[in-house]
C-alpha positions in Angstrom: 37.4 53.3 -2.4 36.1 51.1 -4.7 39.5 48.7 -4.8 39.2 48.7 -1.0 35.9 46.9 -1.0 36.5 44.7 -4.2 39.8 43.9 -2.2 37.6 43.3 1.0 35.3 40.8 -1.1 37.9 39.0 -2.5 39.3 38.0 1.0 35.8 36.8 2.3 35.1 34.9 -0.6 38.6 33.2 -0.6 39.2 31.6 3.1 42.5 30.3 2.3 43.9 34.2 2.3 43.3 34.4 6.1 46.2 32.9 7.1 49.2 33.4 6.5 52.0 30.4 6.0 53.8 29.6 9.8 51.0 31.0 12.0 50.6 29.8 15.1 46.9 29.3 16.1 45.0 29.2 19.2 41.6 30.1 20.4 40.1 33.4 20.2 37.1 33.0 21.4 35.0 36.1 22.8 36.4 37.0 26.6 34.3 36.5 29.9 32.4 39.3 30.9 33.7 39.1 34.5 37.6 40.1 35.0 38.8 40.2 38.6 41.9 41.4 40.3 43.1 41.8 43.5 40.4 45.1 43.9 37.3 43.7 42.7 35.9 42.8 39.7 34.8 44.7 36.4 31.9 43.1 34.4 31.1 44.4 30.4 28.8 43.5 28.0 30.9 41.7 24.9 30.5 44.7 22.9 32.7 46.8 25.4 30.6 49.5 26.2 27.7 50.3 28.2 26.7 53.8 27.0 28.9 57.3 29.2 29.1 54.5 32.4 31.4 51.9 30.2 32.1 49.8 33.1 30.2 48.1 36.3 32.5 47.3 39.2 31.1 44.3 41.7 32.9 43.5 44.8 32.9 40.1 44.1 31.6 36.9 42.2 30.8 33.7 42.9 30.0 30.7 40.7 28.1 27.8 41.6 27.8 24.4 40.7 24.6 23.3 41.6 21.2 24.4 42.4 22.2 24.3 46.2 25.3 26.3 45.9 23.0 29.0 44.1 20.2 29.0 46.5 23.1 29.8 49.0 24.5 32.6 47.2 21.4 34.4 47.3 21.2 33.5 50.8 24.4 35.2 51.5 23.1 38.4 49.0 19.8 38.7 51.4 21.8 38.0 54.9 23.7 41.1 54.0 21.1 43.3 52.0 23.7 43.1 48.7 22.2 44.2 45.5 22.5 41.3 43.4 22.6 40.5 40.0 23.0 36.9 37.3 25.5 36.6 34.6 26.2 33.7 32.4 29.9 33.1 30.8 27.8 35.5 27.4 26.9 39.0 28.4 25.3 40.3 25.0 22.6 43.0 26.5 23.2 46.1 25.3 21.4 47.8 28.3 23.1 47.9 31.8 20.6 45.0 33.5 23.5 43.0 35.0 25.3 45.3 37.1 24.0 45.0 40.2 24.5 49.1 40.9 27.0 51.8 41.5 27.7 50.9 45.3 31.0 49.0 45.1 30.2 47.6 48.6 27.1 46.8 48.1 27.6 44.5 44.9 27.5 41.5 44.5 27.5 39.0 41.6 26.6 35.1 40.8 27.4 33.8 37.5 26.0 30.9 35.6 29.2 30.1 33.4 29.9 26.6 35.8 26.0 25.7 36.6 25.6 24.2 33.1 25.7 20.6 33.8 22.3 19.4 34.0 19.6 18.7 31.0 17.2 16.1 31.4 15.3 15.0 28.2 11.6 13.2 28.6 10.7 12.2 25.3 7.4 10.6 26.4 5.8 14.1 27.9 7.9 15.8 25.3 9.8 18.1 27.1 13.4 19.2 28.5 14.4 20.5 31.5 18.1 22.6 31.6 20.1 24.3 34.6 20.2 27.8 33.8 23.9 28.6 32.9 23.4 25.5 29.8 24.3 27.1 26.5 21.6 27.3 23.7 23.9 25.2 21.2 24.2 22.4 23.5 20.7 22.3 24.5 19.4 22.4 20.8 22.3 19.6 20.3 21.0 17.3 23.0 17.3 17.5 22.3 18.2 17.1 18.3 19.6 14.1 19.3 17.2 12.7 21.0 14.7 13.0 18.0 13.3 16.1 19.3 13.3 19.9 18.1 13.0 23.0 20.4 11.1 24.9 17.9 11.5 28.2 19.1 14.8 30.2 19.4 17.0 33.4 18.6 19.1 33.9 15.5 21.9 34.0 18.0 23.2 30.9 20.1 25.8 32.9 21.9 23.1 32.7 25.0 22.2 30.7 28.3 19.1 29.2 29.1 18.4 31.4 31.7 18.9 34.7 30.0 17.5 33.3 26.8 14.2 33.9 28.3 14.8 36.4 30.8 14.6 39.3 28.1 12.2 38.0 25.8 14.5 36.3 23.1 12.8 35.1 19.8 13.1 34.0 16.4 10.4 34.3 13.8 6.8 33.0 13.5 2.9 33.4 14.1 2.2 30.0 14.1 1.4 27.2 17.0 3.6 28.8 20.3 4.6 31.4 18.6 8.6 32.6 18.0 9.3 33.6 21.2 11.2 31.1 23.3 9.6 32.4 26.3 6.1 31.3 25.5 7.5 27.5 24.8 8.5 27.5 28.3 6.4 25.4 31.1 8.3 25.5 33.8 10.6 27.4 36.0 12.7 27.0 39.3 13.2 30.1 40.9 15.6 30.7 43.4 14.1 33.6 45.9 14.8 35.7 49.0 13.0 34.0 52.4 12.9 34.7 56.3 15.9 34.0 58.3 14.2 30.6 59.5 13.8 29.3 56.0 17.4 29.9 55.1 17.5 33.3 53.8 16.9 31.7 50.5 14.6 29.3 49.2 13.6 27.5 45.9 10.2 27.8 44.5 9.1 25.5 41.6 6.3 27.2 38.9 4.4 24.7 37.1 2.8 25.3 33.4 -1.1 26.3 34.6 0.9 28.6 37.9 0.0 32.3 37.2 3.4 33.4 38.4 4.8 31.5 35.5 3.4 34.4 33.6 5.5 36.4 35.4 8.6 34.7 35.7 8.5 34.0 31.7 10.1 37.4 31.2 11.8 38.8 34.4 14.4 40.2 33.7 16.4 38.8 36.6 13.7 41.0 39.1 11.9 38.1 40.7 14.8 35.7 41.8 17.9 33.8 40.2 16.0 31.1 37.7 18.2 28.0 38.2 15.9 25.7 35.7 14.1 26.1 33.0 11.7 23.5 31.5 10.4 24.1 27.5 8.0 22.0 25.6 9.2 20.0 22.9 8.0 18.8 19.7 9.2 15.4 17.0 12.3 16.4 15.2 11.4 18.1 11.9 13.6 19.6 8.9 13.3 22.6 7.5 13.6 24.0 4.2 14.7 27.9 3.1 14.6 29.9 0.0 15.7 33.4 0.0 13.8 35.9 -2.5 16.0 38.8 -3.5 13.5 41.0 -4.7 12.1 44.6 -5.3 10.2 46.4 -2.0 7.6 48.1 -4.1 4.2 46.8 -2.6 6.6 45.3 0.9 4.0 47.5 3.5 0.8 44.9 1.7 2.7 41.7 1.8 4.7 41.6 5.1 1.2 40.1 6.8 0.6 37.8 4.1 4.4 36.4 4.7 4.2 36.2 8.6 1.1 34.1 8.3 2.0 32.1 5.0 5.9 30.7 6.2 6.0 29.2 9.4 9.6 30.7 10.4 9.8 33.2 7.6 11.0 36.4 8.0 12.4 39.4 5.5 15.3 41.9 5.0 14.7 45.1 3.8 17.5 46.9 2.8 15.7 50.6 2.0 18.6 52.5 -0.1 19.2 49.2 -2.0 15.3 49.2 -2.8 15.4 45.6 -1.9 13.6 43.3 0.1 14.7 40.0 1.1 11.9 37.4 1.6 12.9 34.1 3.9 10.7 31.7 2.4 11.0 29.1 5.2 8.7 26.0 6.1 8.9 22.6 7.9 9.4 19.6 5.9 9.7 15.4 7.0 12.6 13.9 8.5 13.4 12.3 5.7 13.1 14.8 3.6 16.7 15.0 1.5 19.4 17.8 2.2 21.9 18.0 5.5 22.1 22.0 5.1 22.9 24.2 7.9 22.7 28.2 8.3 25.5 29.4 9.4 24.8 33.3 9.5 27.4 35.7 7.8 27.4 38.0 10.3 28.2 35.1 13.1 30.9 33.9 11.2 34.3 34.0 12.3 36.0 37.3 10.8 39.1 38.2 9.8 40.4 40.4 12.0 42.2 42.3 9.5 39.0 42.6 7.3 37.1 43.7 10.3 39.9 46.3 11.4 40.0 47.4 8.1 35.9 47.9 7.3 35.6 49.7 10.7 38.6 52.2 9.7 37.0 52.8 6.4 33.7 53.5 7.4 35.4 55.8 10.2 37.1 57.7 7.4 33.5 57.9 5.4 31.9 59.4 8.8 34.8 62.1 8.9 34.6 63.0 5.3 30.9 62.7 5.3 30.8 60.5 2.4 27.0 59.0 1.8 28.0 58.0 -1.1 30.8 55.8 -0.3 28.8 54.1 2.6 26.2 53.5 -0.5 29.0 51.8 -2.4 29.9 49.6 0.6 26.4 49.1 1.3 25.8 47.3 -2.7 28.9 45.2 -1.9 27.4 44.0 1.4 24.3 42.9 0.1 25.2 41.9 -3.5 27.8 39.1 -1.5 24.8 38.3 1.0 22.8 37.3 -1.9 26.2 35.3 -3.5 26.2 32.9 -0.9 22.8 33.4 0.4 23.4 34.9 3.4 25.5 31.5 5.0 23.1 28.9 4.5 24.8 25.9 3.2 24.2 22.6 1.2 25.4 19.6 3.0 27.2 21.6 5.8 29.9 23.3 2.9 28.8 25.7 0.6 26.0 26.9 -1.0 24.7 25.4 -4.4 21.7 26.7 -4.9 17.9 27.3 -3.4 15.8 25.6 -1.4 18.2 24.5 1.5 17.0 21.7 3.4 18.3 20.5 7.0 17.7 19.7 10.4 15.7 22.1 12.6 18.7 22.5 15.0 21.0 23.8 12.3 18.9 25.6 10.4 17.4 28.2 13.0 20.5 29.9 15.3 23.8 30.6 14.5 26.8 31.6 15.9 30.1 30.1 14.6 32.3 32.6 15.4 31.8 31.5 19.0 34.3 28.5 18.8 37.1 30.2 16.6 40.5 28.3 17.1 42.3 30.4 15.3 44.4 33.5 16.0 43.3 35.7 13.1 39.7 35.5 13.1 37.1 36.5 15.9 33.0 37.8 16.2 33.8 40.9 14.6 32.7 43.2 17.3 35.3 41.7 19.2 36.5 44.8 21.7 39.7 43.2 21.7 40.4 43.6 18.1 38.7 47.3 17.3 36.4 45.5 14.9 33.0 46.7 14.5 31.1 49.1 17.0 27.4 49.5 16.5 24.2 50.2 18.5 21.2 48.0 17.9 17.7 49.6 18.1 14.7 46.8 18.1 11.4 48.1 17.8 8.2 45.7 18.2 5.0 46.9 16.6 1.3 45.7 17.0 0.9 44.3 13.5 -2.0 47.1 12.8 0.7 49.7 12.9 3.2 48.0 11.1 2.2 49.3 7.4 2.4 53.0 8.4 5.4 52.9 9.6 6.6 51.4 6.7 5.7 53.4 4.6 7.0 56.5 6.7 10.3 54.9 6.2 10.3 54.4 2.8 9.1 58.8 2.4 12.0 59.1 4.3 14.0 57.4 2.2 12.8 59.0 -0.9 13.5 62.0 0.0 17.8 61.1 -0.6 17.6 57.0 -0.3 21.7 57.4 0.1 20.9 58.7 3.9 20.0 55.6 4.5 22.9 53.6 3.3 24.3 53.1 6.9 21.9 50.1 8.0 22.5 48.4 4.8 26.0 47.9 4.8 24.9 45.8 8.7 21.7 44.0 8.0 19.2 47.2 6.5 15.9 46.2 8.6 15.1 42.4 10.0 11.3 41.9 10.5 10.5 39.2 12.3 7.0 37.7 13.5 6.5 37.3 17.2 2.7 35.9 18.8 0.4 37.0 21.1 1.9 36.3 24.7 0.4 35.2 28.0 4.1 36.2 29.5 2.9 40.0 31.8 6.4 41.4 29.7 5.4 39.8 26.8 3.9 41.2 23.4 0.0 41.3 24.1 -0.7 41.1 20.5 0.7 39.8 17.4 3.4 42.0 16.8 6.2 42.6 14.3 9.7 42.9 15.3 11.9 45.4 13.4 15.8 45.2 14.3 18.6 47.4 12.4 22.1 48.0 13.2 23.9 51.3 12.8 27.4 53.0 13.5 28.5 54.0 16.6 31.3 56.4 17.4 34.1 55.2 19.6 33.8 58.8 21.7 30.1 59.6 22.7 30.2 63.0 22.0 30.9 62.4 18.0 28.2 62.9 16.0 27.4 60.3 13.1 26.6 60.6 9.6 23.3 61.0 8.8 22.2 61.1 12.5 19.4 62.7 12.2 17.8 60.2 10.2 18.5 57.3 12.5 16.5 59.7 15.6 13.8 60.1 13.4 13.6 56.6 12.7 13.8 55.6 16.2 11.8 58.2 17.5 8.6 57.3 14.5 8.8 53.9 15.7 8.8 54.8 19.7 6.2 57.6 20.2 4.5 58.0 17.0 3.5 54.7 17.1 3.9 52.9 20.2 6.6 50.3 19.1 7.9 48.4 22.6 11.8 48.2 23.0 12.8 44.5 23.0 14.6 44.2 26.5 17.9 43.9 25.9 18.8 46.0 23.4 17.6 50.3 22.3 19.8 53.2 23.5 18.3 54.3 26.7 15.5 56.9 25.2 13.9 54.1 23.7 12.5 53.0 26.8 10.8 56.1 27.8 7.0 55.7 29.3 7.7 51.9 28.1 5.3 51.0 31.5 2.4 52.3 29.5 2.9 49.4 26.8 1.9 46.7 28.7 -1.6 45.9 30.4 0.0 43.5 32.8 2.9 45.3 33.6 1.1 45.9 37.2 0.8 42.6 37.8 4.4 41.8 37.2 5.4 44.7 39.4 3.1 43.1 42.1 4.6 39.8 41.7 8.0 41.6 41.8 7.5 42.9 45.9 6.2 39.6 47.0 8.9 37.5 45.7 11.6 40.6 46.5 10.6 42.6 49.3 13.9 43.4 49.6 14.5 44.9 46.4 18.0 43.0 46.4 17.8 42.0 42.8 17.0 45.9 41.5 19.5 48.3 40.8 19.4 52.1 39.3 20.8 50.5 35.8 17.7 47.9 35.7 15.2 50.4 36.7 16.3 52.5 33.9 14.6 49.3 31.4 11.7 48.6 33.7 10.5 52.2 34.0 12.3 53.9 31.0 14.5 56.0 30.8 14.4 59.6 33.4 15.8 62.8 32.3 16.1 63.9 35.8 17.5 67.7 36.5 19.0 69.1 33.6 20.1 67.6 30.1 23.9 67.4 29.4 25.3 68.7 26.5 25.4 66.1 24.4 23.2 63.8 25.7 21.5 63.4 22.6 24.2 61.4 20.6 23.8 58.3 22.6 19.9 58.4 23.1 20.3 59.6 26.4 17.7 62.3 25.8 15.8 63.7 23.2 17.5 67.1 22.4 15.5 69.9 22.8 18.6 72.5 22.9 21.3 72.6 20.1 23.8 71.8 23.3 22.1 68.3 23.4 23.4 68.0 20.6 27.4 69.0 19.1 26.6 72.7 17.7 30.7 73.1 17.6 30.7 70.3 15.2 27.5 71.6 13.2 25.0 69.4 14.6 21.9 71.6 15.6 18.6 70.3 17.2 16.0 70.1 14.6 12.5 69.0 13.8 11.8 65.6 12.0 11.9 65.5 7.7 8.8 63.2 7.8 7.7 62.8 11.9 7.7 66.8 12.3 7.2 66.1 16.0 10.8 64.0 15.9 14.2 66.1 17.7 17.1 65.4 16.2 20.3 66.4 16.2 21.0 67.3 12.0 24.0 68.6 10.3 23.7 71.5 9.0 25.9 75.3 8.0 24.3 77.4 10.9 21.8 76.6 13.7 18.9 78.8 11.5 19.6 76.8 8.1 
């Protein structure tokens, strides 16, 4: 095992072993979400899978070019009562909010990937204004070169500007607007349903002090199509980051003092390691010295035979039920993270040492992987290449709650820290700092986000290693405390009585009907997000291992394969499905 994962570091740290001599190269960049045939068309999410329904089937597609063009696609949708739904040339949620709905005939589906044409920069007013379909990178990339920043956005570029905002997307910090990209917006074009004498369609245009913009901030593609989006702008600025390797004793007292201290700062926990990762991370001047750039490790392009052959290993760990090796993948992960802290870089080609100073734009999202042009090397969770297949829970806390929770985790933990080795071999816990919001979706308070990646079975009904602890997890952060799902990602339980969360959630559901009387842009899949989750009729067997339920019976659960429904270690009101010799052990 060991000589597996030295052999797996020595490959990442030495590039020049990723090709071999004679290759021919061309691009292998991720694959549209949309594939059409002579029958229809199937759209997926790029992971490959949507949960026990892995594909949504549409009738057919269009693409427009212009604002016109889209206001007559949802003409055409309305005209003909289609269910309708927006896709841009990325499809990373991990929920089913795309697919228009399960009636082939009835489908129908526009997609941003050619209406990215348009940004207009007004540097006097400070402010840009993109078509909807326009990439983050080349936004960031146009505004940075106009001697402007767009302060806020995800650790992830591989989004559009329409769906960047559409699910609540954010980075990291308390401070002016806050990290979420969403609340730097001031202004949206909306394209909606009308009467027949308007068009069918028509285009409505929300200005900064509108109370629908609250609304239309986070919509989740319920109100209309959004065909522009206008965000606020501020003078270009540099940034410089320091990571702080450190111990977590004391991590549930200092986590507020971070989020108000560091104006994009954020921290890593990694729980079995006993190590907590502090982004020490402020603005600096312009002229400020250092050209670095943060190119995340886990957005890197990836040998495809290093991520074939860390998926198959930690496959054979799950079958053997080896904690212990997971553990010893888990140190390698993080002790290479800390080598080359994490892809930041000096001078845009490697890293020399702490702080790293550069631009905003390349200091902030990340996503190189993106524009690989070479055959051996792709995102790593790739479908195409049986890479890496993980689920991605995101929990967001009210800032008052955060400690507990903490330190329910870390009792949790202490009762066998290698249980939860699994995250830390992905990225152990992000937190993240996300403001108050005016947006009726948005976080009503200041809230701490907590993201962490986990393994995910390539067949539904197989249990994973150390399951149990994950449900626990997931089910401390939901219902014990109150933790909102971020929008676009959380296994479907995880959106259970999420209405509840949000004081304005009536009002969005009011603006919904009067922009959509029609209900065109809803479908069974997005209902499932808006209103959480149903467990209608009777459970299947199973339906635990996925988050579709909560088990409540060993059945929901694999008792064939030893997994029994049982109460939480630490959360005693938590059901989850445990490994164990007999269902009364």
């Amino acid at each position: 095992m060991h000589t597996v994962l030295w052999l797996i570091l020595a490959i990442l740290t030495n590039p020049a072993t990723w090709t071999g001599s004679g290759s021919t190269t061309h691009a292998m960049t991720p694959p549209p979400p949309v594939q059409c045939n002579q029958t229809g068309c199937t759209l997926s999410n790029s992971y490959g899978a949507w949960g026990d329904r892995k594909e949504c089937h549409v009738l057919n597609v269009t693409y427009p070019k212009t604002e016109e063009e889209l206001r007559l696609a949802v003409a055409y949708a309305n005209r003909n009562k289609l269910k309708v739904k927006v896709v841009s040339k990325f499809s990373h949620t991990i929920p089913k909010l795309v697919c228009p709905g399960s009636n082939l005939e009835k489908s129908f589906l526009i997609s941003t990937q050619n209406y990215d044409s348009g940004i207009e920069i007004d540097a006097v007013d400070l402010a840009v204004t993109a078509e909807s379909g326009v990439g983050l990178r080349r936004l960031i990339d146009e505004v940075e070169g106009a001697g402007l920043s767009l302060v806020a956005a995800p650790y992830w570029e591989g989004v559009s500007v329409g769906g960047v905002i559409s699910t609540g997307a954010h980075g990291s910090s308390w401070w002016g607007r806050g990290g979420a990209v969403h609340d730097h917006v001031i202004g949206i074009s909306l394209v909606v349903p009308a009467k027949a004498s308007e068009g069918h369609a028509k285009i409505i245009r929300i200005e900064e002090k509108d109370p629908l913009l609250d609304a239309a901030k986070i919509s989740l593609g319920l109100l209309g199509v959004i065909s522009k989006v206008k965000f606020s702008l501020e003078k270009g600025f540099k940034r410089s980051i320091t990571y702080n390797f450190t111990d977590d004793a004391g991590i549930e007292d200092t986590f507020m003092d971070h989020g108000k201290k560091y104006e994009f700062g954020d921290i890593t926990w990694y729980p079995s390691r006993y190590t907590a990762v502090y982004r020490y991370d402020n603005r600096v001047p312009l002229n400020a010295s250092g050209d670095g750039t943060f190119d995340f490790l886990g957005f890197q392009p990836n040998s495809i035979v290093i991520s074939k052959t860390i998926r198959s290993t930690e496959k054979t760990l799950e079958n053997s039920r080896n904690s212990k090796g997971k553990c010893a993948m888990a140190a390698t992960v993080v002790g290479y993270k800390k080598l080359v802290a994490n892809g930041l870089k000096n001078s845009n080609l490697i890293f020399t040492g702490y702080p790293v100073v550069g631009h905003h734009s390349k200091m902030q999202t990340s996503g190189s992987c993106l524009y690989s042009t070479r055959n051996d090397v792709a995102c790593a969770w790739d479908p195409r290449i049986n890479g890496l297949f993980f689920y991605e829970t995101t929990a967001i806390f009210a800032a008052s709650t955060f400690k507990d929770f903490l330190n329910d985790v870390k009792k949790l933990r202490d009762l066998n820290p290698e249980n939860l080795c699994g995250i830390d071999l992905y990225n152990g816990f992000l937190i993240r700092f996300v403001k108050a919001s005016r947006a009726h979706l948005g976080q009503p308070v200041d809230s701490v986000v907590v993201d962490f990646n986990y393994y995910r079975a390539d067949d539904p009904l197989t249990p994973r290693l150390n399951q149990d602890v994950w449900e626990e997890v997931e089910q401390m952060a939901f219902f014990k405390y109150g933790a909102k799902p971020h929008w676009a990602k959380n296994r479907n339980l995880a959106f259970s009585g999420v209405a509840e969360k949000y004081p304005s959630f009536g009002k969005f559901i009011a603006k919904r009907k009067e922009l959509d009387p029609g209900n065109i842009f809803s479908s069974e899949f997005s209902d499932e997000v808006l209103f959480g989750s149903k467990e209608s009729g009777e459970k299947g067997d199973g339906c635990a291992l996925e988050g579709q339920c909560v088990c409540s019976e060993d059945r929901h659960c694999r008792p064939d394969k030893g997994y029994f429904c049982k109460q939480g270690l630490v959360y005693k009101e938590a059901r989850v499905c445990r490994f164990s010799q007999s269902s009364v052990s």
